[in-house]
N, C-alpha and C positions, 0 to 999 in steps of 0.2 A: 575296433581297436581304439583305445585312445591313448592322445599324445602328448607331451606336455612340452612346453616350450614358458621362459622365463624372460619377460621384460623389465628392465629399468629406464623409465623416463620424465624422471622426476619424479613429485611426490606419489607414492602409489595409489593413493586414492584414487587420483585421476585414473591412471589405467586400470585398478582393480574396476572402476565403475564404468567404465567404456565398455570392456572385455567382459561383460557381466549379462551385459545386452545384445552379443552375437550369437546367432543360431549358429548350432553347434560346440558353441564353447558350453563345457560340461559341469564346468565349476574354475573359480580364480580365489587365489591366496593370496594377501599381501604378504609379504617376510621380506628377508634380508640375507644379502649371497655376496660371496665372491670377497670376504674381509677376513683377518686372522682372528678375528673373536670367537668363541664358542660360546654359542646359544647368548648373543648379542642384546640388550633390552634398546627400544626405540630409544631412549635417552643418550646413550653408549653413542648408536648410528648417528644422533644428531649432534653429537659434541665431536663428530669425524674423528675420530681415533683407533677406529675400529676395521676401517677403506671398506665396510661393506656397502651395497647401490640397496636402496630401496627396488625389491620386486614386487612384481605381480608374476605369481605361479598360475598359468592359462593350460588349464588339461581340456583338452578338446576332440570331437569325432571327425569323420570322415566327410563330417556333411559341409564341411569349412575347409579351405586350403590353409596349408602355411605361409600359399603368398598372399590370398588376402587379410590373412593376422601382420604378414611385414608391413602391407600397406597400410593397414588402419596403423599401427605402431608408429613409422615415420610422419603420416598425417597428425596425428595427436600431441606430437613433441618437438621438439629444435632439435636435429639430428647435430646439428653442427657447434651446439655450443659444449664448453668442455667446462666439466663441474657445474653446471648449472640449469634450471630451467627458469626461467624469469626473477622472480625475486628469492627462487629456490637457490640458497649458493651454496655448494659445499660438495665433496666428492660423493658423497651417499644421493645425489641428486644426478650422476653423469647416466649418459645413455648408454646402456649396456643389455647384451641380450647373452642370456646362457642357451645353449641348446647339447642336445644329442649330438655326436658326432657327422652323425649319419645326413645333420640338417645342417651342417657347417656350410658345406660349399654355396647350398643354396639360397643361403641366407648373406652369403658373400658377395655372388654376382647379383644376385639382387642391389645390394648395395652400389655394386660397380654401375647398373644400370641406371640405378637414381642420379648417380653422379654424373653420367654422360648427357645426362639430360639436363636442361634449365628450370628446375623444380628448385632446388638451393643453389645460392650465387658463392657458399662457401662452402667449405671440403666436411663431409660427412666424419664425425669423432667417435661413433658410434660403435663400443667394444663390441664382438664376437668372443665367446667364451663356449670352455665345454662345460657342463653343468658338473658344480660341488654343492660344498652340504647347502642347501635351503633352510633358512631358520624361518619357521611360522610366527610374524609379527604379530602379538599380543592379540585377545579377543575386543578389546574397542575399535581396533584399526578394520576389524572386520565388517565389510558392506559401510562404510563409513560414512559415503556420500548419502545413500539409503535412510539411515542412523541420524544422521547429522544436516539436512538438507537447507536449514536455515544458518547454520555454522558461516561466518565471515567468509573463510577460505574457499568454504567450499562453495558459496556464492560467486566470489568475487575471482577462482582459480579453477575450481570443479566444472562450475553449472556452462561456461561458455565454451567448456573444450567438448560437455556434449551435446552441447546445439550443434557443433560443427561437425561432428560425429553423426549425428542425426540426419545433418543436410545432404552428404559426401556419403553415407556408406547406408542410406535407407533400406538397399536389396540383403544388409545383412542382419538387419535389428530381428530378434526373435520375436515371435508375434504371442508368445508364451506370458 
């Protein structure tokens, strides 16, 4: 069966290219969720007018948890910053997760347990939603790091959040 679950943690490239390299993940989207716009263009998203988050749609099997997708998701981003990831500012940047109802609570006390812990020294921002309409971000955005690997950003924003990816979650990289 597969199952899909939707990340925002800043620019999605980052995580569409993270979540791209997990066994078991079946396939990832970048779009755009959770804003009053219908069928939104990346420009729209980046001029914030729109409150939608930049996603990554992760459809995935049975051979991968959903907690080890939370784990890599808070390793990869600043759970704690609000509107932002580094020089990402803007509310299409915040950290938000859509899911299935069914995946709410889990994805709750999970949270509660990062917090109980001394992993962040400040308080997790990190929306919980239940999944609405998904808008499919344009086809350049797609596989973008892949596409684009000498691109500035993605050098200088991409390339070091999957070294760390690489370092911290080795038992999950596909060998595909």
């Amino acid at each position: 069966m597969i199952r899909t679950i939707y990340f925002g943690g800043g620019c999605f490239w980052c995580v569409e290219s993270i979540y791209l390299k997990i066994n078991g993940v079946v396939d990832v989207k970048p779009g755009y969720m959770g804003g009053s716009t219908i069928n939104p263009t990346y420009e729209e998203v980046c001029e914030g007018s729109t409150d939608h988050v930049e996603v990554a749609k992760v459809m995935f099997d049975e051979t991968i948890t959903l907690s080890d997708l939370l784990k890599v998701f808070f390793s990869i981003h600043d759970p704690t910053t609000l509107n932002r990831q580094g020089a990402d500012v803007g509310t299409q940047y915040r950290s938000a997760i859509f899911c299935e109802i069914s995946d709410r609570a889990q994805i709750i006390d999970f949270i509660k347990n990062i917090e109980k812990s001394d992993i962040f020294k400040d308080n997790i921002v990190t929306e919980v939603n239940e999944v609405v309409e998904f808008y499919e971000a344009e086809e350049y955005h797609h596989n973008y790091f892949k596409n684009n690997p000498n691109n500035s950003y993605c050098q200088i924003v991409v390339s070091p959040k999957i070294e760390k990816f690489n370092k911290e979650f080795s038992s999950l990289i596909s060998k595909s």
